[in-house]
N, C-alpha and C positions, 0 to 999 in steps of 0.2 A: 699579086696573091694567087691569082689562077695561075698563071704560068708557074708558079710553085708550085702548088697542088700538082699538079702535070707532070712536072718536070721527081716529083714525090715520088708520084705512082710508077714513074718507068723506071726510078731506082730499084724501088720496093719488088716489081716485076722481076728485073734480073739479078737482084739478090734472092729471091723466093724460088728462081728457077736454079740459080746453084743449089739452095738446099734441098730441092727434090731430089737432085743428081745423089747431093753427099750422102743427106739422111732418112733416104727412102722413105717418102711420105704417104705412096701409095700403100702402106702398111700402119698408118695412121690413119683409122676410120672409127667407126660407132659401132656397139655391139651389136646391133640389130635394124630392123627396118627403120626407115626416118619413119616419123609422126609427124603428120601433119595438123597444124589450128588453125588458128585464124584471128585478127585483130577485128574490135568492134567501139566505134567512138558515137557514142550518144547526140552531140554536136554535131557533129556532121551528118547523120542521118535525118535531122530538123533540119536542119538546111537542108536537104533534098528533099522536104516536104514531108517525109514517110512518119508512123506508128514504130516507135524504135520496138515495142511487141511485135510488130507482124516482121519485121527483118530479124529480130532475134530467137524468134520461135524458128521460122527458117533455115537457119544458121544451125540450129538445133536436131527442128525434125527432119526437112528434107535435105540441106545437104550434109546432115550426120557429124557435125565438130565437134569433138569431145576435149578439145585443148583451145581456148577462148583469152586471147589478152584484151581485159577493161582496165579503163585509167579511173580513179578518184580523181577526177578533174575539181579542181582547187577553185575555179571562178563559176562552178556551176553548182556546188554541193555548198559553199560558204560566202554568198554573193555579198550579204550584210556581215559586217565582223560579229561573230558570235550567236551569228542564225543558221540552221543548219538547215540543210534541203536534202534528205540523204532516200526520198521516194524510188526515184530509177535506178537509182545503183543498188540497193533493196531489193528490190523488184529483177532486176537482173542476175545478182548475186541467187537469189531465190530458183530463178527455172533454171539456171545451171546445175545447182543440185538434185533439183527434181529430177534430171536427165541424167545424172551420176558423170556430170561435166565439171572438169576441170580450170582454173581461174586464174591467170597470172594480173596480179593487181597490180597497177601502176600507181607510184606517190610521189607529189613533190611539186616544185613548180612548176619543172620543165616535162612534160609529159606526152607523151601520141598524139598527132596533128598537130597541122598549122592550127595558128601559130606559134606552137611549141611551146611557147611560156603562157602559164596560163595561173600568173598570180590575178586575185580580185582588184578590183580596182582602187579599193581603201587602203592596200598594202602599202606600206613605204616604201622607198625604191630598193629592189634586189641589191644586197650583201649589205644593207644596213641592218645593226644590230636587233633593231625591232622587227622589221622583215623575216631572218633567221628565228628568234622568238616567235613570231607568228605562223612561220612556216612549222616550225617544229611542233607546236600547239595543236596545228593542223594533222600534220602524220602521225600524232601521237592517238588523236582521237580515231581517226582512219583505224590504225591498229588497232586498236581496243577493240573497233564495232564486229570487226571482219575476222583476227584472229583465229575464233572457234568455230565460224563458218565452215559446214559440211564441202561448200565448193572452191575453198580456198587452197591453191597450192602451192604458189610462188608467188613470192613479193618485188615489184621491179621497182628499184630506188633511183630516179630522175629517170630521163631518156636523151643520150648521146649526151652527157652532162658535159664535155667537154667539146662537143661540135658547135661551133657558131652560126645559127642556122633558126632562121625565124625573126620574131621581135623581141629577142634580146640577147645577151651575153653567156658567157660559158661559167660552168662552175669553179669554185675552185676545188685542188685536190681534198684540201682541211673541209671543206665544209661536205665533198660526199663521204668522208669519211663518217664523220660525223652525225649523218644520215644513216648509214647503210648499220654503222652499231646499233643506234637508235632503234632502228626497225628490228636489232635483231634482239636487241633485249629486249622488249617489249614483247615479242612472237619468237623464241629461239625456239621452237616447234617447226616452223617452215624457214625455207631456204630462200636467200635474195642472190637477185642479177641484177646486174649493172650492166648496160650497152653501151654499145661504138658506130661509128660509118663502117659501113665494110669496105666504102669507094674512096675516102679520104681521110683513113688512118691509120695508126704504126699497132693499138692498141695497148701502146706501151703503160697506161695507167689506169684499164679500164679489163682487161683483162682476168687479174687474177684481183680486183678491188672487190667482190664480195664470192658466195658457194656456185654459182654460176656466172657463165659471160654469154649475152647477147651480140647478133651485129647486125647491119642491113643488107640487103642486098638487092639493089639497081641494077637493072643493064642496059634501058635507054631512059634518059632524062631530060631536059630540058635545062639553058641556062643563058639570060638573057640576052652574052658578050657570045657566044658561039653558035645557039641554037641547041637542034638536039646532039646530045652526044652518046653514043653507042659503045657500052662500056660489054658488048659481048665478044672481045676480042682480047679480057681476061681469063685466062685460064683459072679454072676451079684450084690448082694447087697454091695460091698465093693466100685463100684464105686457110689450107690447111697447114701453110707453112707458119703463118703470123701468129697459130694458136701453137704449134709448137714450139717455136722461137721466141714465147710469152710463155712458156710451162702450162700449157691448158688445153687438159683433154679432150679432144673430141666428142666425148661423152657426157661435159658438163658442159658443153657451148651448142648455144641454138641462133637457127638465124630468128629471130622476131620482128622485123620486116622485111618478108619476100615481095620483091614487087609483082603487085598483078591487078595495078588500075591503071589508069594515063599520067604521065608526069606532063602537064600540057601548060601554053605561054602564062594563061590568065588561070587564076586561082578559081575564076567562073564555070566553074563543071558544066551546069546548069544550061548556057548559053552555048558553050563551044561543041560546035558541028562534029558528028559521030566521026568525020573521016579522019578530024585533025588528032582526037580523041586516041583514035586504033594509031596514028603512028609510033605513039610509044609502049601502046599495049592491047595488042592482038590476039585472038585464042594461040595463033602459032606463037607468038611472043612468049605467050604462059607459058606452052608447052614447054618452049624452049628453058626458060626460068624453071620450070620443074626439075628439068631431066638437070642440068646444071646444080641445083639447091643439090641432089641428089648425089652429085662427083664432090661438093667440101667433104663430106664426112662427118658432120657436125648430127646434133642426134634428132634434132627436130628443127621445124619451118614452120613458123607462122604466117598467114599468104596478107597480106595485103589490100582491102580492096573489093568487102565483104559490100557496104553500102552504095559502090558503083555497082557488082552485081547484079542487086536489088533494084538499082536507078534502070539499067539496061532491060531487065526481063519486064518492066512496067512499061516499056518502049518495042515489044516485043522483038527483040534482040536475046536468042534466046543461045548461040552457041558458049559463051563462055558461062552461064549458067548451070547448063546443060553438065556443061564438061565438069564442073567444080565439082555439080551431085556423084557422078559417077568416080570422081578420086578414090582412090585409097586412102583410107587416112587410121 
Protein backbone atom coordinates (compact mmCIF):
# COMPACT_ATOMS: atom_id res chain seq x y z
CA UNK A 1 0.00 0.00 0.00
CA UNK A 2 2.94 2.55 0.64
CA UNK A 3 4.70 1.68 -2.31
CA UNK A 4 1.47 2.78 -4.01
CA UNK A 5 0.85 5.66 -2.55
CA UNK A 6 4.52 6.49 -3.84
CA UNK A 7 4.53 5.16 -6.73
CA UNK A 8 0.77 7.49 -7.03
CA UNK A 9 2.47 10.60 -6.19
CA UNK A 10 5.32 10.41 -8.93
CA UNK A 11 2.62 9.60 -11.52
CA UNK A 12 0.51 12.51 -10.28
CA UNK A 13 3.96 14.57 -10.29
CA UNK A 14 4.63 14.10 -14.01
CA UNK A 15 1.28 14.22 -15.20
CA UNK A 16 0.85 17.75 -13.20
CA UNK A 17 4.02 18.87 -14.66
CA UNK A 18 2.74 18.48 -18.30
CA UNK A 19 -0.24 20.34 -17.45
CA UNK A 20 1.73 23.44 -16.24
CA UNK A 21 3.58 23.28 -19.60
CA UNK A 22 0.03 22.70 -21.74
CA UNK A 23 -2.30 24.76 -19.51
CA UNK A 24 -0.53 27.60 -18.05
CA UNK A 25 -1.20 27.32 -14.43
CA UNK A 26 0.87 29.95 -13.42
CA UNK A 27 -2.27 32.10 -14.65
CA UNK A 28 -4.34 30.09 -12.29
CA UNK A 29 -4.21 32.02 -8.99
CA UNK A 30 -6.69 33.75 -6.27
CA UNK A 31 -7.85 37.28 -6.70
CA UNK A 32 -5.98 38.69 -3.88
CA UNK A 33 -3.75 38.28 -0.97
CA UNK A 34 -3.95 34.62 0.86
CA UNK A 35 -5.77 34.78 4.30
CA UNK A 36 -4.44 33.41 6.82
CA UNK A 37 -6.47 31.29 10.15
CA UNK A 38 -5.72 28.93 12.05
CA UNK A 39 -7.16 25.52 13.32
CA UNK A 40 -8.23 25.08 17.17
CA UNK A 41 -9.18 21.64 18.82
CA UNK A 42 -10.45 21.96 22.50
CA UNK A 43 -9.15 18.12 23.22
CA UNK A 44 -5.95 18.57 22.64
CA UNK A 45 -5.41 21.62 24.37
CA UNK A 46 -6.60 19.55 27.77
CA UNK A 47 -4.29 17.33 27.01
CA UNK A 48 -1.45 19.83 27.16
CA UNK A 49 -2.69 20.78 30.32
CA UNK A 50 -3.84 24.55 29.18
CA UNK A 51 -7.36 26.81 29.89
CA UNK A 52 -8.54 26.34 26.20
CA UNK A 53 -9.59 30.44 27.30
CA UNK A 54 -6.26 31.58 27.86
CA UNK A 55 -5.06 29.77 24.27
CA UNK A 56 -8.01 31.13 22.58
CA UNK A 57 -8.10 34.56 23.74
CA UNK A 58 -4.52 34.51 22.19
CA UNK A 59 -5.34 33.19 19.18
CA UNK A 60 -7.61 36.17 19.15
CA UNK A 61 -5.88 39.05 20.76
CA UNK A 62 -2.30 38.75 20.41
CA UNK A 63 -1.75 36.79 17.43
CA UNK A 64 -4.65 38.52 15.55
CA UNK A 65 -6.83 35.34 13.59
CA UNK A 66 -9.70 36.50 12.35
CA UNK A 67 -10.32 33.10 10.28
CA UNK A 68 -10.63 30.11 13.15
CA UNK A 69 -11.54 26.30 12.06
CA UNK A 70 -13.51 24.63 15.38
CA UNK A 71 -14.92 21.08 15.16
CA UNK A 72 -18.42 20.09 16.89
CA UNK A 73 -16.56 17.13 18.25
CA UNK A 74 -19.36 14.48 18.45
CA UNK A 75 -17.77 12.39 21.75
CA UNK A 76 -17.24 15.62 23.62
CA UNK A 77 -20.46 17.60 23.11
CA UNK A 78 -22.76 14.19 23.34
CA UNK A 79 -20.80 11.80 25.51
CA UNK A 80 -24.32 10.20 26.98
CA UNK A 81 -26.89 9.66 23.98
CA UNK A 82 -29.14 12.49 24.27
CA UNK A 83 -27.24 14.72 26.90
CA UNK A 84 -25.80 17.55 25.53
CA UNK A 85 -22.58 19.31 26.87
CA UNK A 86 -22.63 22.18 24.26
CA UNK A 87 -20.52 24.77 27.26
CA UNK A 88 -17.13 25.31 25.26
CA UNK A 89 -18.20 25.37 21.89
CA UNK A 90 -20.63 28.14 23.30
CA UNK A 91 -18.13 29.79 24.87
CA UNK A 92 -15.86 29.82 21.91
CA UNK A 93 -18.40 30.27 19.22
CA UNK A 94 -19.13 33.43 21.62
CA UNK A 95 -15.43 35.40 21.75
CA UNK A 96 -15.10 34.87 18.12
CA UNK A 97 -17.83 37.04 17.53
CA UNK A 98 -17.06 39.42 20.02
CA UNK A 99 -13.71 39.93 18.01
CA UNK A 100 -15.77 40.23 14.57
CA UNK A 101 -13.98 36.45 13.90
CA UNK A 102 -14.85 34.25 11.51
CA UNK A 103 -15.73 30.25 12.17
CA UNK A 104 -15.40 27.34 10.02
CA UNK A 105 -17.38 24.65 11.90
CA UNK A 106 -16.48 21.25 11.62
CA UNK A 107 -19.45 18.24 11.75
CA UNK A 108 -19.57 14.71 11.64
CA UNK A 109 -17.83 11.76 12.95
CA UNK A 110 -14.75 12.06 11.18
CA UNK A 111 -13.35 15.48 12.32
CA UNK A 112 -9.69 17.58 13.13
CA UNK A 113 -7.32 15.43 15.26
CA UNK A 114 -6.23 12.18 16.11
CA UNK A 115 -7.96 10.20 16.20
CA UNK A 116 -10.09 11.47 13.43
CA UNK A 117 -13.04 9.56 14.31
CA UNK A 118 -14.52 10.74 17.07
CA UNK A 119 -18.02 8.88 17.25
CA UNK A 120 -19.14 8.44 21.27
CA UNK A 121 -18.69 5.54 22.59
CA UNK A 122 -22.57 4.33 22.86
CA UNK A 123 -22.72 4.67 18.96
CA UNK A 124 -23.27 1.49 17.08
CA UNK A 125 -20.45 0.68 14.76
CA UNK A 126 -19.87 3.20 11.74
CA UNK A 127 -22.15 2.69 8.62
CA UNK A 128 -24.77 0.79 10.63
CA UNK A 129 -28.14 2.23 10.01
CA UNK A 130 -28.54 3.34 13.52
CA UNK A 131 -25.11 5.01 13.51
CA UNK A 132 -26.19 7.15 10.36
CA UNK A 133 -29.65 7.86 12.29
CA UNK A 134 -27.55 8.91 15.16
CA UNK A 135 -25.03 10.77 13.39
CA UNK A 136 -27.59 12.77 11.50
CA UNK A 137 -29.67 13.60 14.84
CA UNK A 138 -26.43 14.89 15.79
CA UNK A 139 -25.62 17.39 12.71
CA UNK A 140 -28.93 18.26 12.62
CA UNK A 141 -29.00 19.60 16.18
CA UNK A 142 -25.24 21.13 15.60
CA UNK A 143 -27.08 23.11 12.68
CA UNK A 144 -30.00 24.37 14.30
CA UNK A 145 -27.82 25.74 17.50
CA UNK A 146 -25.01 27.55 15.25
CA UNK A 147 -26.79 28.36 12.08
CA UNK A 148 -27.83 32.17 13.22
CA UNK A 149 -24.68 32.60 14.90
CA UNK A 150 -22.94 36.09 14.49
CA UNK A 151 -19.54 34.07 14.08
CA UNK A 152 -20.55 31.42 11.85
CA UNK A 153 -19.14 31.26 8.26
CA UNK A 154 -18.44 27.99 6.75
CA UNK A 155 -19.64 24.57 7.53
CA UNK A 156 -16.92 21.74 7.04
CA UNK A 157 -18.87 18.22 6.46
CA UNK A 158 -16.46 15.21 7.80
CA UNK A 159 -12.62 15.75 7.35
CA UNK A 160 -10.71 13.86 4.50
CA UNK A 161 -13.97 11.57 4.54
CA UNK A 162 -12.30 9.49 2.11
CA UNK A 163 -8.52 9.22 3.60
CA UNK A 164 -8.04 6.10 5.73
CA UNK A 165 -6.15 7.67 8.52
CA UNK A 166 -6.86 7.22 12.38
CA UNK A 167 -9.03 4.74 14.08
CA UNK A 168 -11.34 4.11 11.66
CA UNK A 169 -12.49 3.72 8.12
CA UNK A 170 -13.37 6.01 5.04
CA UNK A 171 -16.79 7.34 4.10
CA UNK A 172 -18.65 6.42 1.56
CA UNK A 173 -19.39 8.69 -1.40
CA UNK A 174 -23.63 8.02 -0.68
CA UNK A 175 -23.36 8.77 2.81
CA UNK A 176 -21.19 12.43 2.32
CA UNK A 177 -23.50 13.20 0.11
CA UNK A 178 -26.04 12.72 2.09
CA UNK A 179 -24.32 14.82 4.76
CA UNK A 180 -23.25 17.83 2.83
CA UNK A 181 -27.35 18.32 1.61
CA UNK A 182 -28.29 17.94 5.05
CA UNK A 183 -26.16 20.65 6.16
CA UNK A 184 -27.16 22.55 3.49
CA UNK A 185 -30.86 22.43 3.82
CA UNK A 186 -30.91 22.93 7.19
CA UNK A 187 -28.32 26.41 6.90
CA UNK A 188 -28.67 27.09 2.83
CA UNK A 189 -27.54 30.59 4.21
CA UNK A 190 -23.79 29.53 4.51
CA UNK A 191 -21.56 27.54 2.35
CA UNK A 192 -20.01 23.99 3.07
CA UNK A 193 -16.41 22.26 2.37
CA UNK A 194 -15.50 19.18 2.06
CA UNK A 195 -11.59 18.22 2.21
CA UNK A 196 -8.90 15.86 0.90
CA UNK A 197 -4.94 14.83 1.53
CA UNK A 198 -3.09 17.25 -0.39
CA UNK A 199 -0.12 14.36 0.00
CA UNK A 200 -2.09 11.19 -0.94
CA UNK A 201 -4.79 12.18 -3.34
CA UNK A 202 -6.21 12.52 -6.93
CA UNK A 203 -9.28 14.74 -5.25
CA UNK A 204 -11.28 13.19 -7.81
CA UNK A 205 -14.58 13.04 -5.29
CA UNK A 206 -13.86 15.54 -3.00
CA UNK A 207 -13.34 18.43 -4.87
CA UNK A 208 -16.17 19.73 -6.39
CA UNK A 209 -18.50 17.50 -3.57
CA UNK A 210 -19.89 20.65 -1.84
CA UNK A 211 -19.50 25.37 -2.48
CA UNK A 212 -15.90 24.85 -1.34
CA UNK A 213 -12.91 22.38 -1.37
CA UNK A 214 -10.37 22.05 1.40
CA UNK A 215 -6.82 20.14 1.28
CA UNK A 216 -3.74 19.49 3.59
CA UNK A 217 -0.68 20.35 3.29
CA UNK A 218 2.50 18.39 4.81
CA UNK A 219 5.99 18.76 3.89
CA UNK A 220 7.85 16.66 6.55
CA UNK A 221 6.11 13.67 8.27
CA UNK A 222 6.80 10.92 9.93
CA UNK A 223 5.81 7.08 9.05
CA UNK A 224 6.65 4.27 11.01
CA UNK A 225 8.04 1.71 7.77
CA UNK A 226 10.44 4.80 6.52
CA UNK A 227 10.84 7.29 9.14
CA UNK A 228 10.56 10.96 8.14
CA UNK A 229 9.63 11.67 4.96
CA UNK A 230 10.35 15.11 3.27
CA UNK A 231 7.64 15.91 0.92
CA UNK A 232 9.34 19.61 0.08
CA UNK A 233 10.70 18.41 -3.11
CA UNK A 234 6.94 18.87 -4.46
CA UNK A 235 6.51 21.49 -6.39
CA UNK A 236 3.50 24.06 -5.53
CA UNK A 237 2.02 23.36 -9.20
CA UNK A 238 0.69 19.93 -8.63
CA UNK A 239 -1.73 21.24 -6.07
CA UNK A 240 -2.80 24.07 -8.59
CA UNK A 241 -2.90 21.61 -11.39
CA UNK A 242 -5.34 18.88 -9.30
CA UNK A 243 -7.77 21.89 -8.74
CA UNK A 244 -7.84 22.58 -12.30
CA UNK A 245 -7.98 19.18 -13.68
CA UNK A 246 -11.13 18.78 -10.92
CA UNK A 247 -12.85 22.14 -12.26
CA UNK A 248 -12.19 24.11 -9.03
CA UNK A 249 -11.12 27.39 -8.73
CA UNK A 250 -8.52 28.63 -6.98
CA UNK A 251 -10.70 31.02 -5.46
CA UNK A 252 -13.11 28.49 -3.76
CA UNK A 253 -10.28 26.08 -2.38
CA UNK A 254 -8.31 26.77 0.83
CA UNK A 255 -5.74 24.74 2.32
CA UNK A 256 -7.32 23.91 6.07
CA UNK A 257 -4.34 22.12 7.23
CA UNK A 258 -1.07 23.93 6.89
CA UNK A 259 1.42 22.18 8.69
CA UNK A 260 3.16 24.16 11.35
CA UNK A 261 3.62 21.67 14.47
CA UNK A 262 5.77 18.31 14.64
CA UNK A 263 4.54 15.28 12.93
CA UNK A 264 6.86 13.19 15.58
CA UNK A 265 7.25 8.93 16.26
CA UNK A 266 4.94 8.95 19.31
CA UNK A 267 1.58 10.75 19.52
CA UNK A 268 3.26 11.87 23.15
CA UNK A 269 3.91 15.60 22.42
CA UNK A 270 4.25 15.97 25.91
CA UNK A 271 7.21 13.60 26.63
CA UNK A 272 9.11 13.89 23.30
CA UNK A 273 12.41 16.01 23.47
CA UNK A 274 12.31 19.61 21.69
CA UNK A 275 15.11 18.35 19.32
CA UNK A 276 13.13 15.35 17.96
CA UNK A 277 10.06 17.82 17.93
CA UNK A 278 11.98 20.67 15.44
CA UNK A 279 12.91 17.82 12.94
CA UNK A 280 9.72 18.15 11.34
CA UNK A 281 8.89 21.58 12.21
CA UNK A 282 11.11 24.42 12.66
CA UNK A 283 10.60 28.33 12.48
CA UNK A 284 12.74 27.83 9.17
CA UNK A 285 10.26 24.80 8.41
CA UNK A 286 7.26 27.29 8.82
CA UNK A 287 8.89 29.68 6.97
CA UNK A 288 9.44 27.65 4.36
CA UNK A 289 5.56 26.22 4.54
CA UNK A 290 4.44 29.71 4.28
CA UNK A 291 6.17 31.10 1.29
CA UNK A 292 5.09 27.47 -0.45
CA UNK A 293 1.08 27.75 0.84
CA UNK A 294 1.81 30.95 -0.91
CA UNK A 295 2.99 29.59 -4.74
CA UNK A 296 -0.67 27.02 -4.76
CA UNK A 297 -2.78 29.87 -5.42
CA UNK A 298 -5.42 28.67 -3.40
CA UNK A 299 -7.25 31.76 -1.57
CA UNK A 300 -6.66 30.90 2.06
CA UNK A 301 -4.39 28.79 4.82
CA UNK A 302 -5.33 27.62 7.84
CA UNK A 303 -1.92 26.93 9.87
CA UNK A 304 -1.74 24.11 12.01
CA UNK A 305 -0.50 24.01 15.30
CA UNK A 306 -2.15 26.81 17.25
CA UNK A 307 -1.99 24.55 20.92
CA UNK A 308 1.90 23.43 20.32
CA UNK A 309 2.54 27.23 20.03
CA UNK A 310 1.05 27.77 23.19
CA UNK A 311 2.83 24.48 24.70
CA UNK A 312 6.38 26.06 23.39
CA UNK A 313 5.93 29.80 24.58
CA UNK A 314 4.93 28.09 28.27
CA UNK A 315 8.48 26.50 27.77
CA UNK A 316 10.02 29.76 26.88
CA UNK A 317 10.67 28.80 23.29
CA UNK A 318 9.52 31.82 22.05
CA UNK A 319 10.70 32.10 18.05
CA UNK A 320 7.92 30.45 16.31
CA UNK A 321 5.44 32.32 18.48
CA UNK A 322 6.99 35.31 18.06
CA UNK A 323 7.00 34.88 14.38
CA UNK A 324 3.04 33.73 14.11
CA UNK A 325 2.26 37.23 16.01
CA UNK A 326 3.92 39.25 13.50
CA UNK A 327 2.17 37.34 10.15
CA UNK A 328 0.08 38.95 7.93
CA UNK A 329 -2.89 37.63 7.99
Amino acid sequence: MKRLKISLLVVLVVATGIALLIFKLKDFKRNGPMIYGVSFNTEYAYYLGFDIKNIFNKILDEWNFRYIRLSAQWDLIEKNKGQYDWQDLDWLMDAAAARHANIMLAVGHKTPRWPECHAPTWTEPAGTEQFKKDLENFITLVVQRYQHHPALETWQVENEPFLKFGTCGTSSRADLKTEVVLVKKLDPAHRVIVTDSGELSLWLHTAKAADLFGTTLYRVVWNKMFGYINYNWVPAFVYKARLWLNGRDANTAYITELQAEPWIPDANLIDTPLSEQYKSMSLEQLQKNIIFAEKTGMARAYLWGAEWWYWLETRGETGIPNYIKQMKK
